[in-house]
C-alpha positions in Angstrom: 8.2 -13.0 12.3 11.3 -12.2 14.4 14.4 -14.8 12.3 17.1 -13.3 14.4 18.9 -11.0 17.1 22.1 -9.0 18.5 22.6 -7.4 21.6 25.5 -4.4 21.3 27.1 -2.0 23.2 26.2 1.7 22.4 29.6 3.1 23.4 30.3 6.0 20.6 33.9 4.8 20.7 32.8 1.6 18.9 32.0 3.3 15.8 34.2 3.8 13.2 36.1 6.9 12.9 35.2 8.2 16.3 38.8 7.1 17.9 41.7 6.8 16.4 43.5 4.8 18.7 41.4 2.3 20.0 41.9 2.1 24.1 43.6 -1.2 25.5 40.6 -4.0 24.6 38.3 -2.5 22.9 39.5 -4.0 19.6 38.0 -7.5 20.6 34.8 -5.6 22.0 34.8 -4.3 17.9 35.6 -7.8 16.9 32.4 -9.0 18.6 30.1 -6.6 17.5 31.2 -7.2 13.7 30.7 -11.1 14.4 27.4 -10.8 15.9 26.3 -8.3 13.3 27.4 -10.7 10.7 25.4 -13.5 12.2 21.7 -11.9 11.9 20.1 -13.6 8.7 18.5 -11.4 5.9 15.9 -9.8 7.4 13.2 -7.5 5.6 13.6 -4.7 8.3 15.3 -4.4 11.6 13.9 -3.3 15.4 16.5 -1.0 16.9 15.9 -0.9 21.0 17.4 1.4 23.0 16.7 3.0 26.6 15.2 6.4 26.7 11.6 8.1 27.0 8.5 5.4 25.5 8.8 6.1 21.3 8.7 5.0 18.2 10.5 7.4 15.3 10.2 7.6 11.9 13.8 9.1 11.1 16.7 6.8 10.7 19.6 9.7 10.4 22.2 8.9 13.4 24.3 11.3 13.7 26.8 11.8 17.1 26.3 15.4 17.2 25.5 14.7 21.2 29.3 14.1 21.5 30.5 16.7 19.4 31.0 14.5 16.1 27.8 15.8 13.9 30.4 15.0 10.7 29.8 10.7 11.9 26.7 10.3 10.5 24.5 7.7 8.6 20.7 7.8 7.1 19.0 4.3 7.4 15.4 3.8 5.4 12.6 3.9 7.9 10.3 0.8 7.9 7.3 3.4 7.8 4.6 1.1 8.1 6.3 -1.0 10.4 7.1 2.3 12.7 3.3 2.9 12.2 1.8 -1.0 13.0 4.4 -1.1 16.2 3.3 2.0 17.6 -0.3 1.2 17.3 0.6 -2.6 19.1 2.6 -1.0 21.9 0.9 2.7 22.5 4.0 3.9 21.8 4.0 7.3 20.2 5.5 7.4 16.7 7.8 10.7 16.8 8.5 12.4 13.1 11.4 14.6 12.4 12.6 14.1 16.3 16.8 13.6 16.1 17.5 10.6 17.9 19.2 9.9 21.2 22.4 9.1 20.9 22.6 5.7 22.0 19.6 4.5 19.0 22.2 6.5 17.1 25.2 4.4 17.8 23.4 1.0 17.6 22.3 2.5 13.9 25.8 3.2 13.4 27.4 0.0 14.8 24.1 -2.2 13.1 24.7 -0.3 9.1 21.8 -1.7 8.2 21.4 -2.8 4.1 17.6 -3.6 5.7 15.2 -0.8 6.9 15.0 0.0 10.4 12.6 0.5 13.3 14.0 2.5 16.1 12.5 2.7 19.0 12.9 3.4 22.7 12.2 2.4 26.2 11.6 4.0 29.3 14.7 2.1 31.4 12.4 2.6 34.9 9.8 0.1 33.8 8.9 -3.3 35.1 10.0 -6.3 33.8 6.7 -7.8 32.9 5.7 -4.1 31.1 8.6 -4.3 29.2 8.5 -8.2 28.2 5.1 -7.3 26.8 6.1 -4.6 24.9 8.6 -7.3 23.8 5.4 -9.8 22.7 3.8 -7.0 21.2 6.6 -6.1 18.6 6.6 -10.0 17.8 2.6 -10.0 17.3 3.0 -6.7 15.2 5.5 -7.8 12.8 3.8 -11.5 12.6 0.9 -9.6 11.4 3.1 -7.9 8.7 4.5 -11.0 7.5 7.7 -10.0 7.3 11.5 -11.4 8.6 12.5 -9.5 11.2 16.0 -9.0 13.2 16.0 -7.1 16.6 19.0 -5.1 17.8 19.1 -3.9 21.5 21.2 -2.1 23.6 23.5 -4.3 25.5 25.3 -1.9 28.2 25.7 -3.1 31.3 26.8 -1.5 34.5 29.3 1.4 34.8 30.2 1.1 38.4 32.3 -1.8 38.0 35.9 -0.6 39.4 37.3 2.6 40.9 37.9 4.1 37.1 34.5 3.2 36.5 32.1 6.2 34.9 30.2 5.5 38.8 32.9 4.9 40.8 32.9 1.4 42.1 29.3 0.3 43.3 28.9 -2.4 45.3 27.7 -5.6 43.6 28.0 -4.3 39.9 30.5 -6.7 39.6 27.9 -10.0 40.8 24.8 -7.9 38.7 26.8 -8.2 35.3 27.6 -11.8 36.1 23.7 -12.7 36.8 22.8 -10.5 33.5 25.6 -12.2 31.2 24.6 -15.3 32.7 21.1 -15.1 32.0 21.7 -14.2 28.6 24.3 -17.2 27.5 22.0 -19.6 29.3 18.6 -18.4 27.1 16.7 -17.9 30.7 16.3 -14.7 29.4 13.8 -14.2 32.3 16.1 -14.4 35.1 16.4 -10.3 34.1 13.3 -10.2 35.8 15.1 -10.4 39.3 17.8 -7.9 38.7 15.0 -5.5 38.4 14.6 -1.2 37.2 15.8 -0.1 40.7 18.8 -2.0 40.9 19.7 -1.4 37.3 19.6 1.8 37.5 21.6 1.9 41.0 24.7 -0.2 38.8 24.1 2.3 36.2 22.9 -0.7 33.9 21.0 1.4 30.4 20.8 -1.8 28.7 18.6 -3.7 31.1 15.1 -2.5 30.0 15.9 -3.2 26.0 17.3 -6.7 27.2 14.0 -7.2 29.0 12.3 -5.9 25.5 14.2 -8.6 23.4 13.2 -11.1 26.3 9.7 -10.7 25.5 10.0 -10.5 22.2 12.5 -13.6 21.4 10.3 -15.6 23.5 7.4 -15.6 21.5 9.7 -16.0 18.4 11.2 -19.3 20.7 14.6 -17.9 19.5 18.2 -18.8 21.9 20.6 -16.0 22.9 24.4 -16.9 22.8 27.1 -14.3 24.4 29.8 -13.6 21.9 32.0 -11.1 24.4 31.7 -9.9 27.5 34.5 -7.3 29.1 35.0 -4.1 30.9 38.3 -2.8 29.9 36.8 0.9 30.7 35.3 0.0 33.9 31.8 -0.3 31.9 30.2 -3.5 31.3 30.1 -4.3 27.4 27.7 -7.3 26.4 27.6 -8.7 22.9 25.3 -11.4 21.7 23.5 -12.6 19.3 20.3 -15.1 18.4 18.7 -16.9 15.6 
């Protein structure tokens, strides 16, 4: 069963070692991610969720070679069987010897896991209701296992939110983080359901679709979401939170 939860940025600045000089406010985005890392209860393996193509993989070596830092690097055990039972619940494929994308890899990083780990991706164009079932189905899976479980998702939000922003500045970023944060410090986790794929993507928003994963999935495990931090000192939207 799912015990707990964490919702952190994948910027590759937040790992250690990759700046060294953090940028005006990043240090309390750090801060956060530490607490909120702190705050998931002993689990016997850990669900990594991050946007990308529909996957399950059996590696846990992150590495940041996709920003020119291959020398960062950390190898987490794989929950094998776990990798194996989620893939058959969701129709995920399970992907061996694949390296993986570089924002699993920085929640790896960021999450330095004493537990194993189950990464896993999801495609960040897919319906809310697809994605909350995926969600349910990674809380039925690991139910079956009998294990305690944690679940870490990506929790970037949009990057169009000022004129320095990676996107420029895109109308109604601004009020689309504010609904997301919002829906996540309230634990009406399914008011995601209305920002939508489309819109999402048109903020530049990666972390929606994992957010709508740990919807499903904290929902059958009737756990509550509290925001630690929330800031965009880069123009991108950072959300930290956690659950239990």
């Amino acid at each position: 069963m799912i015990v707990g939860a964490a919702v952190l940025p994948t910027a590759p600045l937040l790992v250690p070692g990759v700046s060294g000089v953090l940028p005006a406010g990043v240090g309390k985005i750090v801060a956060a991610v530490h607490a909120a890392r702190a705050a998931l209860p002993p689990c016997d393996l850990v669900v990594v969720v991050a946007s990308g193509s529909a996957a399950l993989y059996d590696s846990g070596t992150a590495d940041l070679s996709g920003i020119g830092r291959p020398d960062i690097v950390a190898d987490a055990a794989v929950a094998s069987e776990a990798v194996a039972r989620l893939s058959a619940g969701t129709l995920y494929p399970m992907l061996r010897g694949t390296p993986l994308p570089l924002d699993l890899a920085v929640l790896l990083l960021l999450l330095d896991s004493a537990a194993p780990v189950v990464p896993m991706t999801v495609p960040a164009s897919a319906g809310f209701e697809a994605l909350t079932g995926i969600g349910a189905a990674i809380a039925r899976s690991l139910a079956d296992l009998s294990v305690r479980a944690g679940i870490v998702v990506a929790g970037d939000l949009s990057t169009g939110l000022t004129e320095k922003s990676p996107r420029h500045l895109v109308p109604g970023a601004i009020f689309w983080d504010e609904q997301a944060v919002a829906a996540v410090d309230g634990g009406r986790l399914d008011g995601l359901g209305r920002l939508g794929p489309e819109e999402a993507a048109r903020v530049g928003a990666s972390g929606w679709a994992p957010l709508a994963v740990l919807h499903g999935a904290t929902a059958r495990a009737k756990l509550g979401m509290v925001v630690r931090h929330y800031s965009a000192p880069r123009g991108a939207g950072y959300l930290v939170a956690h659950g239990g």
